[in-house]
C-alpha positions as CSV (number, residue, x, y, z in Angstrom):
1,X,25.7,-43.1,16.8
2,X,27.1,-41.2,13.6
3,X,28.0,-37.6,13.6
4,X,27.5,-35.2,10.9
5,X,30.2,-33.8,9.6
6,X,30.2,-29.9,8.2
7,X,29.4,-30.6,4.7
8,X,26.9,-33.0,5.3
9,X,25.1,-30.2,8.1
10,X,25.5,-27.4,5.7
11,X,23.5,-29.7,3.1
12,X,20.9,-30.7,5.8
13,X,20.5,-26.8,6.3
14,X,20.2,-26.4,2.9
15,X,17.4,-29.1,2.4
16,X,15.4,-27.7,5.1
17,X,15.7,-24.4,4.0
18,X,14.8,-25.1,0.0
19,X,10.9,-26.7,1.7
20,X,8.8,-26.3,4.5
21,X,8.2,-23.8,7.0
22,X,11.3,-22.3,6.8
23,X,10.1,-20.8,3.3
24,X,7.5,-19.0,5.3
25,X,8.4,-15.6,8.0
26,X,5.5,-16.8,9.9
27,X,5.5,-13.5,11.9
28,X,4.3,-11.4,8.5
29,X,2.0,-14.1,7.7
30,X,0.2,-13.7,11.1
31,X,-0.1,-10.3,10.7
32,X,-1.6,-10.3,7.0
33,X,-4.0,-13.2,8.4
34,X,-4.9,-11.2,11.2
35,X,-5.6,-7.8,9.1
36,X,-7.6,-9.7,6.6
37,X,-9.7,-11.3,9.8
38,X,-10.4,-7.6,11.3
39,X,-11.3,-6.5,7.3
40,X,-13.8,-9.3,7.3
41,X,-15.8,-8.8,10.8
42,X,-15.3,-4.6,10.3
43,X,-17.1,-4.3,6.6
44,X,-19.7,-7.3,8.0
45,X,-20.2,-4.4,10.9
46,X,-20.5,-1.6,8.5
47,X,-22.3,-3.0,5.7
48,X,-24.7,-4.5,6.8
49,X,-27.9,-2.5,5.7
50,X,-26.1,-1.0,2.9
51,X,-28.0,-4.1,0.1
52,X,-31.2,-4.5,0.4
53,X,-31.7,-8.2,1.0
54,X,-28.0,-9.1,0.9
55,X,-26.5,-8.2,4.4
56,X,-23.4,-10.3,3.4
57,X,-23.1,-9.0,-0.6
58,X,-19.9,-6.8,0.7
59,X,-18.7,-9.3,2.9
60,X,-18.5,-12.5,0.7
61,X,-17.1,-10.3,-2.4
62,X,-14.2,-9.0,0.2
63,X,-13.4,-13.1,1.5
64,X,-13.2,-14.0,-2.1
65,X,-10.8,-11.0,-3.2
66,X,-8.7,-12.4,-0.1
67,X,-8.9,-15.9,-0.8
68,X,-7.6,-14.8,-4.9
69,X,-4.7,-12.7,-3.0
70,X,-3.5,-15.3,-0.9
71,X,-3.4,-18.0,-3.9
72,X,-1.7,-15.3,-5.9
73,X,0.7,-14.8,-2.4
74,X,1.7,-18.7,-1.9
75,X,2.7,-18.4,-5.8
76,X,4.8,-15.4,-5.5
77,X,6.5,-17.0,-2.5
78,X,7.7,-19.9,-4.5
79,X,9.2,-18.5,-7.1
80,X,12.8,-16.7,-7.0
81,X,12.2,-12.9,-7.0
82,X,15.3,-12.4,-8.5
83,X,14.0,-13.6,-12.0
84,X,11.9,-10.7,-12.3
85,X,14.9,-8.5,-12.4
86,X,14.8,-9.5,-16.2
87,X,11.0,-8.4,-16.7
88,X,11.8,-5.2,-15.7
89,X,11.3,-3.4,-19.6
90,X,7.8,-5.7,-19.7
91,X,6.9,-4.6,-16.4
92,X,7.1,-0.9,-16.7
93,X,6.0,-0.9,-20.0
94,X,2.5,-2.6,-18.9
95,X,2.4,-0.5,-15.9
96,X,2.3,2.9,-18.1
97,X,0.2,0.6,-20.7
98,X,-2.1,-0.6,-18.2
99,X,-2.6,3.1,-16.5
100,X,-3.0,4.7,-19.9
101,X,-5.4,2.5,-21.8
102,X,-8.0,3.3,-18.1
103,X,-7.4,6.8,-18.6
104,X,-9.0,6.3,-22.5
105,X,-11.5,3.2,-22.2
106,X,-12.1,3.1,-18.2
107,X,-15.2,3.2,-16.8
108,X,-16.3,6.5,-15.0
109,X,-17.1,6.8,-11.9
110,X,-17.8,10.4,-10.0
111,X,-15.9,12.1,-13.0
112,X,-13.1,9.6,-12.7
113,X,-11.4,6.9,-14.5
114,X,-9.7,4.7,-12.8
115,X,-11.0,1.5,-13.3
116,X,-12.6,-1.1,-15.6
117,X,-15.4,-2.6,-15.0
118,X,-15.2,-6.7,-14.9
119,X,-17.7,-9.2,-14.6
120,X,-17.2,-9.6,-10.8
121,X,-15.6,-6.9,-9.7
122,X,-13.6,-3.2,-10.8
123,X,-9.4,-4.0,-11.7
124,X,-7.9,-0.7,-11.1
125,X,-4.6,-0.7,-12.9
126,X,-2.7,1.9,-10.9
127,X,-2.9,-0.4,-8.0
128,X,-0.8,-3.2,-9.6
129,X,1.3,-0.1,-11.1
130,X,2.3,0.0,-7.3
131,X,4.0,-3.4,-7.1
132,X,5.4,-3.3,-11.1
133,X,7.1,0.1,-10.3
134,X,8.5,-0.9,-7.4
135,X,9.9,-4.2,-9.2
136,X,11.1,-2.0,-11.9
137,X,12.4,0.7,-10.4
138,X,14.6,-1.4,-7.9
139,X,15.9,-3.2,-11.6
140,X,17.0,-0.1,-13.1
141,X,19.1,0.7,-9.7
142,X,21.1,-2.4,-9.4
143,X,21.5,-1.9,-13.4
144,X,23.3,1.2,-12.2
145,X,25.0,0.2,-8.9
146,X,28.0,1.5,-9.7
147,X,26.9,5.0,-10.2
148,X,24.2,5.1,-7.4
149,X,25.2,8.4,-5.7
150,X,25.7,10.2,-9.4
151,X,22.7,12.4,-10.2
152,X,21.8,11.3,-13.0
153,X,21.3,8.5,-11.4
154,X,18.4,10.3,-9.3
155,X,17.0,12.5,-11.6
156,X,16.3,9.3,-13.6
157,X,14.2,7.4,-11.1
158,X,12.5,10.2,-10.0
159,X,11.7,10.9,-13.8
160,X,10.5,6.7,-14.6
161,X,8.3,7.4,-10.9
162,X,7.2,11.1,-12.2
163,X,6.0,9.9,-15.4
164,X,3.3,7.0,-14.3
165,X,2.7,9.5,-11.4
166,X,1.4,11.8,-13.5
167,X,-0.5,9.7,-15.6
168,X,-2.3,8.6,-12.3
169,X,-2.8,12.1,-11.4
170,X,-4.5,13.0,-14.8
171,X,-7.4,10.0,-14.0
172,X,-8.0,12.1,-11.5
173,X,-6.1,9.9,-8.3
174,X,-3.6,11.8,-6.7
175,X,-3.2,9.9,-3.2
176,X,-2.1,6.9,-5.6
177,X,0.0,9.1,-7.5
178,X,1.9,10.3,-4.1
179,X,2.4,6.4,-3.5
180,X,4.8,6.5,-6.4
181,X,6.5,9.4,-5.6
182,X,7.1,8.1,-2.6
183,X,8.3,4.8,-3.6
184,X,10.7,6.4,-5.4
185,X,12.0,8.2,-3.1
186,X,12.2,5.1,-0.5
187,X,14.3,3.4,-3.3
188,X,16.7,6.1,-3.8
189,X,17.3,6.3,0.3
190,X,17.6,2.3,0.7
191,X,20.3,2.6,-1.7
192,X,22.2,5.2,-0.4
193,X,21.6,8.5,-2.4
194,X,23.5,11.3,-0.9
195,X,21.6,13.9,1.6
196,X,22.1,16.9,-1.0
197,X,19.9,14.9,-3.8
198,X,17.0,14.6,-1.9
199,X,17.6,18.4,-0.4
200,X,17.3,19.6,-4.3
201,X,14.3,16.9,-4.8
202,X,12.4,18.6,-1.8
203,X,13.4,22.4,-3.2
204,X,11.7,21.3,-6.4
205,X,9.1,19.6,-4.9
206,X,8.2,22.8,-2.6
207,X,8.6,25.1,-6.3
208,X,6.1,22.8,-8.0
209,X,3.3,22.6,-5.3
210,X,3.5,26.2,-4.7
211,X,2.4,26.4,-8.8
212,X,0.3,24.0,-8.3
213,X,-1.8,25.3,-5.0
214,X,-0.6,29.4,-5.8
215,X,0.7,30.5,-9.0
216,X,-1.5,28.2,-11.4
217,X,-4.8,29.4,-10.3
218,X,-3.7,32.8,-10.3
219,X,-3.5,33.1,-13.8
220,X,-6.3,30.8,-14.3
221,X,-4.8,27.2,-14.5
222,X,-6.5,24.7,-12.5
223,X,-4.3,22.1,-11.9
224,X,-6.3,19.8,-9.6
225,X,-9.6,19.2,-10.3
226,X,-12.1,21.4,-7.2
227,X,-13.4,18.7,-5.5
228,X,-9.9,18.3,-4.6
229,X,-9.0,22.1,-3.6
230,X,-11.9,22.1,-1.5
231,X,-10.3,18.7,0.6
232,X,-7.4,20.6,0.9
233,X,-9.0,24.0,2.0
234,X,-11.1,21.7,4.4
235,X,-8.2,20.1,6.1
236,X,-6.3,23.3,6.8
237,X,-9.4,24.9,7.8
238,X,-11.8,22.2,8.8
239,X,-14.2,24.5,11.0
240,X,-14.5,26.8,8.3
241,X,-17.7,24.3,6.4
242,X,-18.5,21.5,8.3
243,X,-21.2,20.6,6.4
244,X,-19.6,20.5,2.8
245,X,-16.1,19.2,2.1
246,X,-15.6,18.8,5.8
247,X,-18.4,16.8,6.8
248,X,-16.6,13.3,5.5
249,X,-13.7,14.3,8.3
250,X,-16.2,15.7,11.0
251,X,-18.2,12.6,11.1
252,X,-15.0,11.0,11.0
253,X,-13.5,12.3,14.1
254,X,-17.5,11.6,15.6
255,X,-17.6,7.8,15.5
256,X,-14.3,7.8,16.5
257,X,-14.6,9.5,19.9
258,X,-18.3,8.1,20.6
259,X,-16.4,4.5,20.1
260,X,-14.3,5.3,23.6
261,X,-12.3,2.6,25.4
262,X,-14.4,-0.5,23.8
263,X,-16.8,0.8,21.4
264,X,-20.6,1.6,20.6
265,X,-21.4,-1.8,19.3
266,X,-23.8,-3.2,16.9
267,X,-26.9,-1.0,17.6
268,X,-25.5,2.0,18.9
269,X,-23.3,2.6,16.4
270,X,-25.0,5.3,14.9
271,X,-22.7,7.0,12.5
272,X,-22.2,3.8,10.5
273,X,-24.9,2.6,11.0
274,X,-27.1,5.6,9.8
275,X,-25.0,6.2,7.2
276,X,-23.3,9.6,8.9
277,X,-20.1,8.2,8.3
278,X,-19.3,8.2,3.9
279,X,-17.5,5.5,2.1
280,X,-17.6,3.4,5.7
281,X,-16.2,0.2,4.1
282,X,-13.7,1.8,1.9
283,X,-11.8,4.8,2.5
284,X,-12.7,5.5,6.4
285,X,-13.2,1.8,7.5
286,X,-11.0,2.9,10.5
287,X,-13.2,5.0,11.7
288,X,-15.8,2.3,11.6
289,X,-13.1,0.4,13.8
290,X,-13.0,3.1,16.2
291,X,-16.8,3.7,16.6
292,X,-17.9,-0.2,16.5
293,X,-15.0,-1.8,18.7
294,X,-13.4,1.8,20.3
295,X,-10.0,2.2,21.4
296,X,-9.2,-1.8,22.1
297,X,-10.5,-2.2,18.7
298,X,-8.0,-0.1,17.0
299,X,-5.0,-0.7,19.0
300,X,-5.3,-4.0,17.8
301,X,-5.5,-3.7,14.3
302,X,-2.3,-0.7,14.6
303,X,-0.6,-3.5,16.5
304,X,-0.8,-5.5,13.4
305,X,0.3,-3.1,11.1
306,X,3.3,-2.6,13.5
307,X,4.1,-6.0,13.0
308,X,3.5,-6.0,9.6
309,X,5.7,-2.8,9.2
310,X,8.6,-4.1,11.5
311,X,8.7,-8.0,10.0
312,X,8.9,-6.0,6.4
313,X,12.2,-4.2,7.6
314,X,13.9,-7.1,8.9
315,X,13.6,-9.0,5.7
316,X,15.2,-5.8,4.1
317,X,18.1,-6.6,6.0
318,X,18.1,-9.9,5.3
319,X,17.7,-9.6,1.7
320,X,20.3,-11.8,-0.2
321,X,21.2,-9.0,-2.5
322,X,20.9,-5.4,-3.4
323,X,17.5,-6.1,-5.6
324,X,15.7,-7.3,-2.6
325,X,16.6,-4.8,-0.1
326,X,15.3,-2.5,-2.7
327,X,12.2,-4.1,-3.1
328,X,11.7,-5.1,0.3
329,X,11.9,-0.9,0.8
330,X,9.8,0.0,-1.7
331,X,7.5,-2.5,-0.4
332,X,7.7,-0.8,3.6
333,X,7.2,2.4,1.8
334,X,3.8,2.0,-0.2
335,X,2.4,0.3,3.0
336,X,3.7,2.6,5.3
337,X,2.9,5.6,3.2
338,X,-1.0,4.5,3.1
339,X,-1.9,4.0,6.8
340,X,-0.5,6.9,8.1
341,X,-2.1,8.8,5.4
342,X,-5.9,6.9,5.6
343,X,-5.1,7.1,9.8
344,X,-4.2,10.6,9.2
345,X,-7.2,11.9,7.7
346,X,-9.9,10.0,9.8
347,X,-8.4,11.4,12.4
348,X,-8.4,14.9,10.8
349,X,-4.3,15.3,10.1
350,X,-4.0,14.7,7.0
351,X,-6.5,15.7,3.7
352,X,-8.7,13.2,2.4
353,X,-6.6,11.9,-0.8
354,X,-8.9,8.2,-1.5
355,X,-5.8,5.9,-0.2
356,X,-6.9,3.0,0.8
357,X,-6.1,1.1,4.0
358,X,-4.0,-1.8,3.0
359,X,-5.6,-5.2,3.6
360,X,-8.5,-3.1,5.7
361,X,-10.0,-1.4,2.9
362,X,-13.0,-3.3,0.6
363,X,-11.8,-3.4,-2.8
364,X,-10.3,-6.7,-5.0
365,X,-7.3,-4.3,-6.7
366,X,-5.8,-2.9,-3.4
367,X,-6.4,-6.1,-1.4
368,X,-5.2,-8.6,-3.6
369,X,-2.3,-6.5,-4.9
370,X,-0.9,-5.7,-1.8
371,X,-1.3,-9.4,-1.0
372,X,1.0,-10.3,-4.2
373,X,3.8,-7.8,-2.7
374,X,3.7,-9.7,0.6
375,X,4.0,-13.0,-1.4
376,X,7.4,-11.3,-2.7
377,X,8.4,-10.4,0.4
378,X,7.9,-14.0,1.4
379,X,10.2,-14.9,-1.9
380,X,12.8,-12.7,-0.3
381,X,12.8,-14.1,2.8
382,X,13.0,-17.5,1.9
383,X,15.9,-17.2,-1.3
384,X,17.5,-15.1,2.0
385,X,17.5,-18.4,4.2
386,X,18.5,-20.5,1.4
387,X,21.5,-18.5,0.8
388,X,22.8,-18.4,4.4
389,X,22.1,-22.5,5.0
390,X,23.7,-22.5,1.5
391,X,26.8,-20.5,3.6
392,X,26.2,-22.4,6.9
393,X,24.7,-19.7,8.3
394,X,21.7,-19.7,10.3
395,X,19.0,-16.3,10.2
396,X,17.5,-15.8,13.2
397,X,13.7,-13.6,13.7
């Protein structure tokens, strides 16, 4: 019997951890598996009746926009996230491209333009914008490690953030344009900006929604579009018209109370399936959780979020290098950001803003983006166990 000595081990560890399953957090993978499996059987529940003749026309289109994500995922994971560091000019540069050439030549839909319209399904730019930003953005910081806590250092990111931001905002898509914002912000705070930055960010911030929701329309400058004054009048006053710019919340807050412990079901889900409940398979799929499959049903699919959310942290720590940490937190930030804000205002507490659930939600952009950043994340956590075998060091969950 030979023994290894501890240059031959460290190599072994090294093999294993360059192929296999060890490339894999298996953990973040169940939870993306088990998201996309509760996004398949909810918009099957939902949908339905909504084509005539095709009961399955959403359903199929959502299983191919995951089957594209998780190709697109597996690729990501393979690859060294740290080469993209040197894309980062390229990738902010089609970002703002990408989000400005919609805004000119997109197709319109309900006095919007956020998307164009493909053969097979609607790309919307400002979703990928999502994941480029948040590759950028975490570049330009470790370009200026040295000089983190300076604020010049903050006022740029939050200018490169603003600037797409607003751009997004001008299609009209403001709940997309608050992702950035607050990716920005998670970036700064994963790399250590000091308390009193962010206490001047939130002044400003608190100055320029005041002009935007007070002293703009005051003097006749409207700068959010009605539709979206009246969500925001509805939320703080949700009793005041129920059956205008309420109703999409009231209904809301209906299916999910009538879904109780276990849920209505198949036929006696009424508000879904009598098409009470707007945009069911898009923007308040959860409350079609709540209604169909009741309290069980939601618990489960917060459970997985959880675990999404808390597998997504740990491989922030683990992160071989200031790039991934930064990433990995931008990352925690856009997903984390968008189900307490779709949760929040199916549930009536927060406004309606047209976030979508991540991996819940029917739509190719958001689903298979969000898919690519956890195929990152799975590049981080795998370069992160190939550096500590590489060190003769062993990551545990």
């Amino acid at each position: 019997m030979t023994t290894q000595n501890p240059i031959q081990r460290n190599v072994g560890e090294l093999a294993r951890a360059q192929r296999g399953p060890l490339r894999f957090d298996v953990l973040l993978a169940a939870a993306v598996i088990g998201l996309l499996a509760c996004s398949l059987i909810t918009i099957q529940a939902a949908t339905t009746d909504d084509v005539a003749g095709q009961p399955h026309f959403y359903l199929y289109r959502q299983l191919a926009y995951a089957i594209v994500g998780l190709g697109l995922m597996f690729a990501l994971s393979r690859i060294d996230y740290s080469r993209l560091r040197e894309l980062k000019y390229g990738l902010y540069v089609a970002m703002i491209g990408l989000i400005t050439l919609v805004i000119l030549i997109g197709g319109t839909t309900r006095g919007s333009r956020r998307s164009f319209f493909l053969p097979f399904f609607s790309f919307q730019p400002s979703e990928l914008g999502k994941l480029l930003l948040i590759l950028a953005l975490s570049a330009f910081m470790v370009d200026r490690a040295r000089r983190l806590h300076d604020r010049d250092t903050t006022a740029r990111v939050m200018l490169i953030a603003l600037f797409p931001a607003m751009l997004v905002m001008l299609q009209p898509d403001l709940g997309t344009g608050l992702v950035f914002v607050v990716i920005a912000l998670a970036t700064l705070f994963i790399a250590g900006t000091p308390g009193r930055h962010f206490a001047g960010l939130a002044a400003v911030g608190a100055v320029a929604v005041a002009f935007t929701l007070v002293a703009a329309p005051a003097v006749g400058v409207q700068v959010l579009k009605p539709y979206q004054m009246d969500r925001l009048t509805a939320f703080l006053n949700p009793s005041q018209d129920p059956g205008a710019e309420g109703y999409q919340q009231a209904q809301s807050r209906i299916a999910i109370g009538s879904g109780e412990k276990t849920g209505r079901g198949a036929d006696e889900a009424t508000q879904t399936r009598l098409d009470f409940l707007p945009e069911h398979h898009t923007d308040f799929v959860f409350a079609v959780v709540g209604e169909r499959f009741g309290f069980l049903g939601a618990a489960i699919v917060l459970s997985l979020y959880a675990l999404l959310i808390w597998r997504t942290l740990r491989i922030l720590t683990l992160a071989k290098n200031l790039y991934g940490a930064l990433i990995a937190g931008g990352i925690v930030a856009m997903l984390l950001f968008q189900v307490f804000v779709n949760v929040g205002m199916t549930v009536g507490i927060m406004p309606i803003t047209g976030v979508p659930l991540p991996l819940m939600s029917y739509g190719g952009s958001s689903v298979i983006v969000t898919l690519m950043a956890i195929g990152v994340l799975q590049s981080i956590y795998a370069q992160a166990r190939v550096s500590a075998a590489s060190k003769g060091r062993v990551l545990t969950f």
